[in-house]
C-alpha beads as a LAMMPS data file, in Angstrom:
LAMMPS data file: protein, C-alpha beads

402 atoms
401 bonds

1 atom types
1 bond types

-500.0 500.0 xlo xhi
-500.0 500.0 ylo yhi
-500.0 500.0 zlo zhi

Masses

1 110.0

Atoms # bond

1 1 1 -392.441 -465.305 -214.460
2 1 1 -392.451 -467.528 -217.477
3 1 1 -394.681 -464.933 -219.557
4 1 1 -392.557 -462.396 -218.637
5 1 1 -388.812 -464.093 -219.408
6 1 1 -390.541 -465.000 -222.896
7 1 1 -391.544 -460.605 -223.497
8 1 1 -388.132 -460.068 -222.893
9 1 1 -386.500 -462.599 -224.878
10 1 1 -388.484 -461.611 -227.848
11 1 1 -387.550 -458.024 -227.620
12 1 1 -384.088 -458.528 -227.228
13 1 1 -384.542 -460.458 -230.631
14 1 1 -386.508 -457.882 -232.463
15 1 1 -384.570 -454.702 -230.846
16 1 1 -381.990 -455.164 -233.430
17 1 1 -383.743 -455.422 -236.996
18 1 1 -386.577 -452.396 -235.400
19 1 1 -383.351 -450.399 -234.351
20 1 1 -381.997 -450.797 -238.252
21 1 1 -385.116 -450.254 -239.700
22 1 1 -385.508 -446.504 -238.033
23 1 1 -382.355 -445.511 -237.907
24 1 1 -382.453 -443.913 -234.726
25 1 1 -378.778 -444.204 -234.095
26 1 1 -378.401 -441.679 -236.837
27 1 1 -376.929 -441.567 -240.151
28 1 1 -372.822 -443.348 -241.482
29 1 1 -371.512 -441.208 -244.211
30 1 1 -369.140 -442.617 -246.900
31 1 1 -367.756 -441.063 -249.675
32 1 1 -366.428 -442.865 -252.855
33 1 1 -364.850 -440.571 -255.870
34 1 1 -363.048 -442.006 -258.449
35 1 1 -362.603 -445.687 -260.421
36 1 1 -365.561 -448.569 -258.547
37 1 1 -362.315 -450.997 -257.753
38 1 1 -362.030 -454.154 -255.319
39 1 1 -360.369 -451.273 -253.131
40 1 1 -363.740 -449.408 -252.941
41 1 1 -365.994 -452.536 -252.712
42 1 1 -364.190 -453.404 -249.223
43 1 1 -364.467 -449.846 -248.211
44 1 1 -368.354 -449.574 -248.443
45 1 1 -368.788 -453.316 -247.338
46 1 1 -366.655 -452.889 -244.411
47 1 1 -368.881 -449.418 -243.715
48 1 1 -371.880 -451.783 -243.872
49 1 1 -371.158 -454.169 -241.814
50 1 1 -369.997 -451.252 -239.070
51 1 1 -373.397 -449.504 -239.578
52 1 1 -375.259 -452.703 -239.057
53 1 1 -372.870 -453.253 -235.447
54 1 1 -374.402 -449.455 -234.462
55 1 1 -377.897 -449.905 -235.574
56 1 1 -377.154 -446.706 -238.214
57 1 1 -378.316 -445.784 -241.756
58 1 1 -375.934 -445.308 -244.565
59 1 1 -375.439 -442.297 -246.897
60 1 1 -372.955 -442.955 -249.361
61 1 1 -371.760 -439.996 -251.128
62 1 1 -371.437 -441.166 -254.858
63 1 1 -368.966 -439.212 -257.713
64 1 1 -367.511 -442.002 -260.614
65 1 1 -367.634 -442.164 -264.091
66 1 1 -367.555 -445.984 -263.745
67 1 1 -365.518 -449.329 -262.776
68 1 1 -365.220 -452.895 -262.826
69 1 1 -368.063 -455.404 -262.823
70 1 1 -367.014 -457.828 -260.118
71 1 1 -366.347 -454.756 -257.862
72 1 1 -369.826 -453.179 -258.628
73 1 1 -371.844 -456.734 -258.401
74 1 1 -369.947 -457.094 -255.201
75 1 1 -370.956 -453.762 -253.724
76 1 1 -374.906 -454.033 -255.384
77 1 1 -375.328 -457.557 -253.573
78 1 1 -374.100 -455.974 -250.428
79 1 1 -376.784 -453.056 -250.402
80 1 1 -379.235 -455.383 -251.860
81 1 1 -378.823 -457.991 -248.798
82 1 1 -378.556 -455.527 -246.340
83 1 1 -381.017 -454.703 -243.580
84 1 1 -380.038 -451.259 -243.209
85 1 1 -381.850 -448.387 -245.077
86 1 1 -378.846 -447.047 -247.480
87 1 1 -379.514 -443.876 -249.946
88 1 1 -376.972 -442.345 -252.433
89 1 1 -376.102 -438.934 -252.817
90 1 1 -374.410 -437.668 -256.095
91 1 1 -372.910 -434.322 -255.020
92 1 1 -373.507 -431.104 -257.229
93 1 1 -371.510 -431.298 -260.491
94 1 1 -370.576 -435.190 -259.581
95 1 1 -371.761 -437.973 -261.819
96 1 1 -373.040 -442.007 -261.078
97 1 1 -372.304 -443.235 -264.383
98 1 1 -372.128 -446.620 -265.855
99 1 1 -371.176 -448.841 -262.128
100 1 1 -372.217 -445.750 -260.501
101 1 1 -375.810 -445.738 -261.975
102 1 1 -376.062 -449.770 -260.629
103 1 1 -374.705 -448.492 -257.387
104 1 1 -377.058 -445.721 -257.161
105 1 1 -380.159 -448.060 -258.457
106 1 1 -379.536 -450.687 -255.963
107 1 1 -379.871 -448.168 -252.575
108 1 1 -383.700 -447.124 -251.062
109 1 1 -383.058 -443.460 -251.868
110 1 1 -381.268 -441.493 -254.367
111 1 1 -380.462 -438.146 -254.320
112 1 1 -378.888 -435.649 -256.777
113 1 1 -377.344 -432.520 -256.230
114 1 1 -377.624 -429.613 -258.814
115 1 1 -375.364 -429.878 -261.963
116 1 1 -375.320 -434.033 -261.295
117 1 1 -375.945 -436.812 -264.161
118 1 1 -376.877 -440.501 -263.328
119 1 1 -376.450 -443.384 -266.390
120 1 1 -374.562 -443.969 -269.482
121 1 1 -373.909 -447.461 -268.364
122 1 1 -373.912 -449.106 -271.773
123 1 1 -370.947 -451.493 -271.755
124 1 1 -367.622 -451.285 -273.637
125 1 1 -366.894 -452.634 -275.848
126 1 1 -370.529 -453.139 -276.675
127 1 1 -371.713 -457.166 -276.769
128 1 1 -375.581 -457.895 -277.305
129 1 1 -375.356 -460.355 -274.975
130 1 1 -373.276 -458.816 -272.563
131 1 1 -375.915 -455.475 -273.042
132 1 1 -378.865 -457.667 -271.849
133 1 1 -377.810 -459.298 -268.925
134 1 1 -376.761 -455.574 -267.702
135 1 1 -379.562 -454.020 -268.590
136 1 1 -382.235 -456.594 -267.105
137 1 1 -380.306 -456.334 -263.977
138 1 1 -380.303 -452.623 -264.148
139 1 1 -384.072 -453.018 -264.926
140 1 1 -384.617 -455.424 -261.692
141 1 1 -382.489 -453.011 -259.454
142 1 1 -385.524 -449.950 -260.421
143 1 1 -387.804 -452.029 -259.835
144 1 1 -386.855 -453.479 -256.237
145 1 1 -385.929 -449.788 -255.194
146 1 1 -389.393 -448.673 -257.080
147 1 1 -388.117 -446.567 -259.727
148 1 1 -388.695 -445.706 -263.139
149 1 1 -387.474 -449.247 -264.535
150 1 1 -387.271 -448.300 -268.242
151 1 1 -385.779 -444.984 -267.636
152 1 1 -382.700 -447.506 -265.997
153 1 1 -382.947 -450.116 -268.772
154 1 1 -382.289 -447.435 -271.373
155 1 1 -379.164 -446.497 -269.369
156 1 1 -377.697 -449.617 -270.467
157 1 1 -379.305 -450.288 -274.119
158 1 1 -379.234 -446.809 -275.277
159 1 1 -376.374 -445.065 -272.922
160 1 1 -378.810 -442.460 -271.771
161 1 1 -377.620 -440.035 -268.812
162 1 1 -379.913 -437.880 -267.187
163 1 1 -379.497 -434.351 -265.047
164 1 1 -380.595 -434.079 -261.820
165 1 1 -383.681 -432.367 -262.788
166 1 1 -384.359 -435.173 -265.044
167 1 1 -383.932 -437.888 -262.738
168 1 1 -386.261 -436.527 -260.293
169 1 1 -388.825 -435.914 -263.495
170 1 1 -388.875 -439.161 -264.974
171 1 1 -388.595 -440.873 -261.326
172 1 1 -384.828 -442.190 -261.254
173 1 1 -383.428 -439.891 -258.001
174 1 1 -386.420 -439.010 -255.077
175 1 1 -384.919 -435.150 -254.627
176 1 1 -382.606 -432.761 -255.115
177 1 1 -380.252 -431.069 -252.688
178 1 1 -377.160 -428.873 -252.261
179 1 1 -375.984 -431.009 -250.146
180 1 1 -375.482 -434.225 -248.337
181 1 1 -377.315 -432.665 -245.019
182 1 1 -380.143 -431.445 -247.437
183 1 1 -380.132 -434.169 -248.893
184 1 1 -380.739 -436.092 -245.276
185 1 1 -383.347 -433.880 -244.389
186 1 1 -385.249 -434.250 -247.695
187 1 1 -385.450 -437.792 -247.223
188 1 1 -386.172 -437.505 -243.651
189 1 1 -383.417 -439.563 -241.776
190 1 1 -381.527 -438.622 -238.980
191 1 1 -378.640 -435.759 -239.912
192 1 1 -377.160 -437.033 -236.947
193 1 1 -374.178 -437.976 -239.086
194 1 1 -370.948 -440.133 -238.582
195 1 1 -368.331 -440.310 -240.702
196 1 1 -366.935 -443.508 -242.012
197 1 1 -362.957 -443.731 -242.668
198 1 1 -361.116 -446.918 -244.181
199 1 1 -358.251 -448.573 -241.976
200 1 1 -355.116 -448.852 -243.288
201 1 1 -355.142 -451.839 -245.106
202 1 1 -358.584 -450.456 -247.159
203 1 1 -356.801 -447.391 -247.737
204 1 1 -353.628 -449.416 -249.398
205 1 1 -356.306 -451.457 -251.513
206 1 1 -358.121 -447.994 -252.503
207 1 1 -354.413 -446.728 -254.226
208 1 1 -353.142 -450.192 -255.455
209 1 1 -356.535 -451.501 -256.516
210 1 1 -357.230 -448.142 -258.986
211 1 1 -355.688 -449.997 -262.659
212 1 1 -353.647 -446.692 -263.490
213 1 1 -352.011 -446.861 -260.097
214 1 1 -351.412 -450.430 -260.331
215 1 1 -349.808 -449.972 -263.571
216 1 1 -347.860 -447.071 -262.269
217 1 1 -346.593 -449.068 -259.538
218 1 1 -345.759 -452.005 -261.319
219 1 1 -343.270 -449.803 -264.074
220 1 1 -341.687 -447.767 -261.540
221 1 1 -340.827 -450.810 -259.305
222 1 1 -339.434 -452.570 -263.054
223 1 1 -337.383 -449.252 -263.399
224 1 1 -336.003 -449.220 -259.962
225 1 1 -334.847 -452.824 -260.149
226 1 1 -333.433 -452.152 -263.126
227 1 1 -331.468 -449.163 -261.389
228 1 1 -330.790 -451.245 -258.443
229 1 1 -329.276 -453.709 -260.505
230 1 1 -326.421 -451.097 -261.954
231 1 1 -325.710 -449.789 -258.625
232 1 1 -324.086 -450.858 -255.697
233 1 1 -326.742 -451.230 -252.963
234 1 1 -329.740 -453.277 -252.437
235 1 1 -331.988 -450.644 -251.319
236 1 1 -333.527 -449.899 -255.003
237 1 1 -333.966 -453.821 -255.996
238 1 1 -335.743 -454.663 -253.114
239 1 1 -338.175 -451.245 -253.100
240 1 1 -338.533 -452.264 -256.766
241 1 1 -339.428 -456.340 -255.957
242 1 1 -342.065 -454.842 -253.487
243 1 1 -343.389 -452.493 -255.822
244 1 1 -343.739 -455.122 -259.075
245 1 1 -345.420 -457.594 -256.216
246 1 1 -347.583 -455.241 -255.341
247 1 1 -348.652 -454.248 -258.875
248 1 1 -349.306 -457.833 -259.723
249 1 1 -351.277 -458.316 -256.467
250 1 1 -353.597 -455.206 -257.313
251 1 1 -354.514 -456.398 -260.957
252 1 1 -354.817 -459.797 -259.801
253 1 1 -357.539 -458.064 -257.578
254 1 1 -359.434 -456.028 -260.369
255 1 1 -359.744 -459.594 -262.096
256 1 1 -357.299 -458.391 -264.845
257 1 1 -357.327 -460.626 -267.918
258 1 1 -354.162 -463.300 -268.150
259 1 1 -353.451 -461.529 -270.987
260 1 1 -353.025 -458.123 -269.891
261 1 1 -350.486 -459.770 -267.050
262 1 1 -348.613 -461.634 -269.581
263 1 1 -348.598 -458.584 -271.637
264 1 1 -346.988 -456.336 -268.609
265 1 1 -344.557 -459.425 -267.649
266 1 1 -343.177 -459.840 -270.808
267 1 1 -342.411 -455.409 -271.503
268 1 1 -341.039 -455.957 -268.228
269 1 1 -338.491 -458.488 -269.516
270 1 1 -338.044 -456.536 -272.577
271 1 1 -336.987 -453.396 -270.486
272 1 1 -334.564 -455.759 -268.389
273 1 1 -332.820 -456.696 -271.698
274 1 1 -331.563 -452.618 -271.313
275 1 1 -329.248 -453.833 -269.323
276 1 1 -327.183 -455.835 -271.922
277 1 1 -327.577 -454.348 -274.943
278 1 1 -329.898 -451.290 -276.556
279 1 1 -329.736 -447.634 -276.704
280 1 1 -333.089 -446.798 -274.815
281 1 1 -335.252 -448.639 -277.206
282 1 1 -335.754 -451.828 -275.972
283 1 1 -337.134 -450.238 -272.293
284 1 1 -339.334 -447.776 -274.770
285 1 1 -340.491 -450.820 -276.262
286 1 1 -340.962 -453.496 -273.102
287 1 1 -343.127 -449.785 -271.456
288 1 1 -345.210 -449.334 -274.506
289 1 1 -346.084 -453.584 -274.494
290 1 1 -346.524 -452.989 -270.613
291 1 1 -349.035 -449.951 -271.643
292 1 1 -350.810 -452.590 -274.231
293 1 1 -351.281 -454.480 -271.231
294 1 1 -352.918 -452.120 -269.167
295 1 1 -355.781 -450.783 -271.945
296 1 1 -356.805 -454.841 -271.541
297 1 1 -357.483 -454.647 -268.258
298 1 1 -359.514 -451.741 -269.037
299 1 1 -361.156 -453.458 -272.003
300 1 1 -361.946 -456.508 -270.081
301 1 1 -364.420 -453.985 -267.572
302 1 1 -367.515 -453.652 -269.533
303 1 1 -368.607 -450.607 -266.815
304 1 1 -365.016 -448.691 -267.324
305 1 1 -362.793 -446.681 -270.000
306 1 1 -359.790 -445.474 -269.993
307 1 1 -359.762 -441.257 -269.800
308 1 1 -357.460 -438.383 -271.122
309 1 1 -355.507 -438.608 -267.589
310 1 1 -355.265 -442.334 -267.488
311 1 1 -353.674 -441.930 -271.691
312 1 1 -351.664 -438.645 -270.365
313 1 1 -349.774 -440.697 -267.861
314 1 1 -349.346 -443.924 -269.718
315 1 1 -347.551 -441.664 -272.329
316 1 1 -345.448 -439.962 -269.334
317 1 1 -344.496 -443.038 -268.033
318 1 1 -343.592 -444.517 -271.388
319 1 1 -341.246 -441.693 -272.489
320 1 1 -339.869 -442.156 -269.229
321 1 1 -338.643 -445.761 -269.502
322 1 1 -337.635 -444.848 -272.968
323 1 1 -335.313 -441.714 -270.855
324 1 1 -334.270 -444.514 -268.334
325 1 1 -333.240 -446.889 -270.800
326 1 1 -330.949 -444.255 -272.593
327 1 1 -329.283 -443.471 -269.435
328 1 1 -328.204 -446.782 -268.535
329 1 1 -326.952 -447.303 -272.080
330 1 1 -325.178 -444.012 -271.879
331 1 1 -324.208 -445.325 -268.645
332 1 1 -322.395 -448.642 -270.169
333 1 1 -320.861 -446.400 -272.897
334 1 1 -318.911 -444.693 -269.920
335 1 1 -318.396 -447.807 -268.441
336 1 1 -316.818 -449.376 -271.499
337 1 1 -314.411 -446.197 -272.415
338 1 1 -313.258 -445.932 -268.086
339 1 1 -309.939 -448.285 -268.136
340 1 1 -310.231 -449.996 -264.230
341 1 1 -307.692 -448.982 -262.021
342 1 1 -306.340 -452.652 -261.543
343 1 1 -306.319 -453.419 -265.488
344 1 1 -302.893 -454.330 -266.602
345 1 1 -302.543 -451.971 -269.188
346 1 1 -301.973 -449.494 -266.566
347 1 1 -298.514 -450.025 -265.809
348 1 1 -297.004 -449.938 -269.531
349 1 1 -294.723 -447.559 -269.991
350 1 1 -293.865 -447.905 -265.489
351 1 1 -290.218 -449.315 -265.114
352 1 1 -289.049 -451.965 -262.939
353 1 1 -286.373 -454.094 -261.542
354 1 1 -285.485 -457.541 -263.228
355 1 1 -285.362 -460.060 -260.474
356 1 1 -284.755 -463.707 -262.941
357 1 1 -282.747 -462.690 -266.077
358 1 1 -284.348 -462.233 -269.374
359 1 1 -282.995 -463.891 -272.927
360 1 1 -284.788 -463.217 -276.285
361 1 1 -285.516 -467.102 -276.254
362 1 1 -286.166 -467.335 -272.134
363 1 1 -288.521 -465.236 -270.316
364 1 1 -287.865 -464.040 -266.827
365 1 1 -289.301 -462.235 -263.559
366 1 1 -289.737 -457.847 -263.254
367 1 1 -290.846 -456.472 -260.121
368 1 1 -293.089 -453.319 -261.147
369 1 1 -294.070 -451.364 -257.900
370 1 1 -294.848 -454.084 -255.586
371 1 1 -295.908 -456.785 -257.819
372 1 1 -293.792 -459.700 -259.965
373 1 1 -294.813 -459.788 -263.894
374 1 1 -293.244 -462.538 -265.939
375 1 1 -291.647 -460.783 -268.474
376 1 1 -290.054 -461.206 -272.398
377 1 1 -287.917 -458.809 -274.318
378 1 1 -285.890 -459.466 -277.850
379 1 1 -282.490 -458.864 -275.870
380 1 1 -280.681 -460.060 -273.059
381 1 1 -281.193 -457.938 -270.102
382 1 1 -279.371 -459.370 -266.688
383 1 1 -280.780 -459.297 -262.852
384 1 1 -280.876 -456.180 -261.894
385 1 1 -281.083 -454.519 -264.362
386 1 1 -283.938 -451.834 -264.575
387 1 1 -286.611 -451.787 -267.695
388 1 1 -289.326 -450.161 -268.644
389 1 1 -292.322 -452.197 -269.492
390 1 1 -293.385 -451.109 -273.323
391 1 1 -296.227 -454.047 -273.875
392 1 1 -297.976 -456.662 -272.310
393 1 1 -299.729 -460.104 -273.874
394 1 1 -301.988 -461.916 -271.788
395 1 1 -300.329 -461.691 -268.223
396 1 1 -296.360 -461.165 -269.785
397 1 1 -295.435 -458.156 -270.401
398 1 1 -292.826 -456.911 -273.031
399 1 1 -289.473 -454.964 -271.480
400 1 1 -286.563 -452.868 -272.876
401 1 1 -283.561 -451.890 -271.004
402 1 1 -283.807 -448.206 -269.393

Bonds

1 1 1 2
2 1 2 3
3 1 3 4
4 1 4 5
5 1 5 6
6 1 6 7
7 1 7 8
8 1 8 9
9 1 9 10
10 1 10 11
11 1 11 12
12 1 12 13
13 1 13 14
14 1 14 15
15 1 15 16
16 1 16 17
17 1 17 18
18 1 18 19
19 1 19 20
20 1 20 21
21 1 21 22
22 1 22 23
23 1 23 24
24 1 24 25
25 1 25 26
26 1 26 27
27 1 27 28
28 1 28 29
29 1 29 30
30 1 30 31
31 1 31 32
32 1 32 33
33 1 33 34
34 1 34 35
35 1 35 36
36 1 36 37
37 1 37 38
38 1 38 39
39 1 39 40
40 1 40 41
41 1 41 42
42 1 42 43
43 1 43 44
44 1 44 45
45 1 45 46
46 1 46 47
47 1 47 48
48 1 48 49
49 1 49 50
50 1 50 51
51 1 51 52
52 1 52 53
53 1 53 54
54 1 54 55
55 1 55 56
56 1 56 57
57 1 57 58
58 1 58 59
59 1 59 60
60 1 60 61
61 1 61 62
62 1 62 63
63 1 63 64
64 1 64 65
65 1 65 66
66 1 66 67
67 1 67 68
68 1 68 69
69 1 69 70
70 1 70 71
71 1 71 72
72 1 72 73
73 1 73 74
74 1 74 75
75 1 75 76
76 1 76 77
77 1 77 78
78 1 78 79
79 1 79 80
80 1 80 81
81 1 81 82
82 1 82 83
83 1 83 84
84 1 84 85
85 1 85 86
86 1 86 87
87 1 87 88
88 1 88 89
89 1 89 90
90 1 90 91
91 1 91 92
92 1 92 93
93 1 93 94
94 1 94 95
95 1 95 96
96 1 96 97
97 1 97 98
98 1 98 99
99 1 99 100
100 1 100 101
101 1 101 102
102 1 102 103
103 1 103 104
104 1 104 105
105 1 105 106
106 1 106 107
107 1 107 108
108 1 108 109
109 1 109 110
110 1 110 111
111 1 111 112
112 1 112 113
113 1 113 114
114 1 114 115
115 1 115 116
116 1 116 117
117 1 117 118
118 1 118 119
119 1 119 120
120 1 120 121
121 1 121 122
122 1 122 123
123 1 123 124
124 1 124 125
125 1 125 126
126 1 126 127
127 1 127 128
128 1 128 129
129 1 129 130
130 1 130 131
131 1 131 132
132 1 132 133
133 1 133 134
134 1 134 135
135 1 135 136
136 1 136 137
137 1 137 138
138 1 138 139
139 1 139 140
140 1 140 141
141 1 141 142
142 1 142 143
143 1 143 144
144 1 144 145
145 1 145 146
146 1 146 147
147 1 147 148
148 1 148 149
149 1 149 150
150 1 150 151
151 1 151 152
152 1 152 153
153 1 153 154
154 1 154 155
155 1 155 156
156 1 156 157
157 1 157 158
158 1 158 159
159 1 159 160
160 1 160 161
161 1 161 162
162 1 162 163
163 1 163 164
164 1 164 165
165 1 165 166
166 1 166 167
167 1 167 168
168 1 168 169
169 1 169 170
170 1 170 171
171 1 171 172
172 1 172 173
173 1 173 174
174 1 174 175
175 1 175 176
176 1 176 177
177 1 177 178
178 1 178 179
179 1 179 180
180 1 180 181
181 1 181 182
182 1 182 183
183 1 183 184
184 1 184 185
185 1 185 186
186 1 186 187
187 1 187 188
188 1 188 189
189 1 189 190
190 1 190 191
191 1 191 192
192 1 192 193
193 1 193 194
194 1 194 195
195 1 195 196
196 1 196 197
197 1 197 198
198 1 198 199
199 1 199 200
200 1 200 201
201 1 201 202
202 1 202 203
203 1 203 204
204 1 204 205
205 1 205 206
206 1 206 207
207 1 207 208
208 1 208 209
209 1 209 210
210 1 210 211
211 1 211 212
212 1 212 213
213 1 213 214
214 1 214 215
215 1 215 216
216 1 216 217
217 1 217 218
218 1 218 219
219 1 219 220
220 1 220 221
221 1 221 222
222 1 222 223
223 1 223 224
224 1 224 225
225 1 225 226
226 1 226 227
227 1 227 228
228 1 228 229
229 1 229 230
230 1 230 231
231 1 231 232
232 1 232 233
233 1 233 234
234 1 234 235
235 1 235 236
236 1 236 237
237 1 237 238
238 1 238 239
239 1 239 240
240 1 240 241
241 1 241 242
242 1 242 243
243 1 243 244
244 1 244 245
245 1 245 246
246 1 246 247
247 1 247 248
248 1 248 249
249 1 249 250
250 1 250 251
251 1 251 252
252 1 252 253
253 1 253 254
254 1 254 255
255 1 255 256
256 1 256 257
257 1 257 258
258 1 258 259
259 1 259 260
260 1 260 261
261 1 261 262
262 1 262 263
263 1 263 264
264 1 264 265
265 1 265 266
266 1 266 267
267 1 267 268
268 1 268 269
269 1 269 270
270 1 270 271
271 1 271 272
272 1 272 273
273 1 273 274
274 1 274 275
275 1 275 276
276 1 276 277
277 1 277 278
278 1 278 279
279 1 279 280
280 1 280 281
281 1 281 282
282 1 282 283
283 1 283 284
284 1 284 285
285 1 285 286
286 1 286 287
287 1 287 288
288 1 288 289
289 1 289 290
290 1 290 291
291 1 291 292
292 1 292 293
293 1 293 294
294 1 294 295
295 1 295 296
296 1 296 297
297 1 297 298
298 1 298 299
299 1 299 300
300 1 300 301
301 1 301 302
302 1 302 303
303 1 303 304
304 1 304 305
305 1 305 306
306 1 306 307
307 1 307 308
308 1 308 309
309 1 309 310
310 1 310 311
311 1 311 312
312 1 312 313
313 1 313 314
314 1 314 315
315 1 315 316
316 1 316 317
317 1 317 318
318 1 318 319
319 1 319 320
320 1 320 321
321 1 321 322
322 1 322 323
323 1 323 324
324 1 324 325
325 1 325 326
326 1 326 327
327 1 327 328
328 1 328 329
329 1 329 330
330 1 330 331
331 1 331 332
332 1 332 333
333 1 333 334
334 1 334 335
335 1 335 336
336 1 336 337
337 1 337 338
338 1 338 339
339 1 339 340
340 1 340 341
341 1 341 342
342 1 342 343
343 1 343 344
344 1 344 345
345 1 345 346
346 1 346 347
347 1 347 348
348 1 348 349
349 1 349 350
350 1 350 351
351 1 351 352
352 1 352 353
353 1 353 354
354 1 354 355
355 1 355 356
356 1 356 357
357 1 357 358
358 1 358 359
359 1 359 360
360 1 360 361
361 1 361 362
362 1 362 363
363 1 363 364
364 1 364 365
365 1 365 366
366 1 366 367
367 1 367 368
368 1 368 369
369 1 369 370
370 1 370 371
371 1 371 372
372 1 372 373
373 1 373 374
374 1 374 375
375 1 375 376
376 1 376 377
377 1 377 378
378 1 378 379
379 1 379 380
380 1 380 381
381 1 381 382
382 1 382 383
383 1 383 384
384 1 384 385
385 1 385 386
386 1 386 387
387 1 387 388
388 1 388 389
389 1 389 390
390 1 390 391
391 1 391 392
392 1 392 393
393 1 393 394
394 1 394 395
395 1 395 396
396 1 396 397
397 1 397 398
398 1 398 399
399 1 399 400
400 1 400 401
401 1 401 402
């Protein structure tokens, strides 16, 4: 009985780590195209950890032309420590470069569809020491996952990329396939396949977490503040607030430098200044110091650059605020010119009623409409009498005799 409880106890310990190790329960499939963000790294560590819970393998279905270290470390040490068996598949005409080729390096199995490129993970911009340390660890990753580790090394040092073909040549991917259930049965696990999706908060961290978006966010919440603030409602400030906290939050994520913040705080202030004085320039100006802000964030990633889309909307956004901040001048020009219905100009030239009498040297009381006006003239007008209001100085006006 003893002998027995003890066989049973033991395989209820080992069932787990032999279950992971084959795979049987078949095959979690995630997919990750675009920027390697903080947004990203919780995505495939949450699919990780929910693969390990259901004794699964994990494909994850690679396309990025790079991101930011602390994202990428964070996702490498979660494949590394993992128990699972985890392969990467870089779909046909999709690239694993620069975090991407880490990414890649660090799973068992990689696989390349046709028209794909793995490497040119030399960092930007380019620091000897900063080279080294990424390229031994780029070097240890081949070599734990047994591939060609100087093939990997010279991704970093020398920027090489490689096409599928030549990954599979010089021993960097294990096959080639058209696709991710080729690519499954190539490497002989289970094409049993489940799909993994992010939950809501992962999916809010994959937008806001992506620098451009961040960046995006951040402006257009400034702007709509700044619109809120020259209308009468409180439905644009506070969309606005949200948006600006939001945009802080997500750089604050991506380990943005404190000077690319301060950078995007202080264009935000200069835009505010639109609304005292300016003529659009000073909201072109506090956009284009925002925009200053957000190349730093991308020059503080080593493994990430800023593309022709990421400068195309930067430039968008920026002649925007510029368009913004001409309105609202335009808008105070109006302003300015439109005399207020309860001015007191309005009523010269109304007449009136004289209710105290008036002397040249002794001022006295008009009715006008419904409302008393203490009131001067240079001649003697008696109660009664009706004027016609002709000036006004300060609250007094000036009356002649109808």
């Amino acid at each position: 009985m003893r002998r027995s409880s003890l066989i049973i106890l033991l395989v209820l310990l080992l069932a787990p780590p032999l279950v992971n190790a084959l795979g049987s329960g078949g095959t979690l499939v995630m997919r990750v195209d675009g920027t390697i963000t903080e947004g990203v790294a919780e995505y495939i560590v949450s699919g990780l950890e929910f693969a390990e819970r259901r004794g699964l393998s994990v494909l994850i279905v690679l396309n990025t032309d790079g991101g930011f270290l602390q994202s990428t470390e964070r996702i490498v040490g979660s494949i590394s420590s993992s128990p699972l068996k985890v392969a990467v598949y870089i779909p046909s005409g999709g690239r694993a470069f620069s975090a991407g080729a880490f990414i890649a390096l660090s799973a068992d199995k990689v696989c390349m569809g046709p028209g794909s490129s793995i490497g040119a993970a030399e960092p930007r911009p380019k620091d000897e020491k900063v080279v080294n340390a990424l390229a031994s660890w780029m070097r240890s990753l081949a070599e734990v996952s047994g591939k060609n580790s100087t093939a990997a090394e010279l991704f970093v040092k020398e920027n090489l990329a490689l096409t599928a073909e030549e990954a599979v040549r010089y021993g960097i991917a294990d096959c080639m396939a058209k696709n991710s259930f080729e690519a499954l049965e190539k490497i002989g696990w289970s094409k049993d396949i489940e799909e993994y999706y992010p939950d809501i908060r992962t999916s809010l961290l994959l937008i806001i977490t992506d620098p451009l978006n961040a960046w995006v966010i951040f402006i257009l919440g400034i702007i709509l503040l700044l619109l809120g603030l020259t209308h009468p409602t409180f439905v644009m400030e506070a969309s606005g607030t949200i948006m600006i906290v939001l945009g802080l939050y997500a750089f604050g994520l991506i380990g943005a430098s404190l000077a690319a913040i301060i950078l995007m705080v202080m264009g935000a202030a200069t835009i505010f200044l639109e609304l005292k004085t300016g003529h659009g320039l000073l909201a072109l100006t506090g956009a284009v110091i925002s925009a200053i802000g957000l190349l730093l964030v991308y020059e503080s990633g080593p493994l990430i650059a800023p593309t022709l889309s990421v400068e195309a909307v930067i430039v968008a956004l920026v002649a925007f605020s510029g368009l913004i901040g001409f309105y609202l001048y335009k808008i105070r020009e109006i302003l300015a010119k439109r005399t207020s219905p309860l001015s007191p100009e309005n009523i010269i030239g109304k007449t009136g009623v004289v209710k105290v009498a008036i002397r040249p040297d002794k001022e006295g009381v008009v009715l006008v409409g419904s409302e008393l006006w203490t009131a001067f003239s240079d001649e003697s007008i008696d109660k009664g009498e009706r004027v016609r209001i002709v000036g006004i100085e300060g609250f007094k006006v000036k009356v002649v005799r109808e």
